[in-house]
N, C-alpha and C positions, 0 to 999 in steps of 0.2 A: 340413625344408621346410614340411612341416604344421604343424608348431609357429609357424615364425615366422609363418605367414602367421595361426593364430590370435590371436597377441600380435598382429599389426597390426590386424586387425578390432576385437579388443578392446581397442587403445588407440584407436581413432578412435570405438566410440561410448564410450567415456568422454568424449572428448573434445565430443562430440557432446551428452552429458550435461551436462558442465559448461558449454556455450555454452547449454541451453535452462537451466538453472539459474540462471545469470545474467540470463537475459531475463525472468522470474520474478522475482529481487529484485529490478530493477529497475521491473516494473511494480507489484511490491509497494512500492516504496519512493516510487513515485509516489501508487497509491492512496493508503495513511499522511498523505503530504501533504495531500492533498482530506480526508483524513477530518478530519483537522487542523483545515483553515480552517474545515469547517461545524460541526465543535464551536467554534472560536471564534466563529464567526457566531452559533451557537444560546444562546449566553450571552450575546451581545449582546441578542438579540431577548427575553432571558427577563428583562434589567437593565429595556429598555425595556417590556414586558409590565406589569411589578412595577410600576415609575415611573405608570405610566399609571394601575394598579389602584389604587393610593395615593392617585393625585387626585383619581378617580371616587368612591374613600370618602371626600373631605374635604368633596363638594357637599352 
């Protein structure tokens, strides 16, 4: 009786475990995204940066 009542305990927070685990890669896999687009964005602004510096030495 003791036993099984310990495997239930111990399957539910496994279970408990892998639902906060999931909640986690999923917010991880959101951050990654965001980080994503502001390194795309920061390559943009470093194209347009450069573009600029290039003209300001042509005057």
């Amino acid at each position: 009786m003791k036993d099984a009542l310990k495997k239930e305990t111990l399957i539910k927070d496994i279970q408990a475990a892998q639902a906060d685990l999931r909640v986690l890669l999923e917010r991880t896999e959101k951050v990654q995204g965001e980080v994503d687009k502001l390194v795309a964005g920061n390559g943009m602004l470093q194209t347009y940066i450069d573009n600029l510096t290039k003209q300001l030495a042509r005057k």
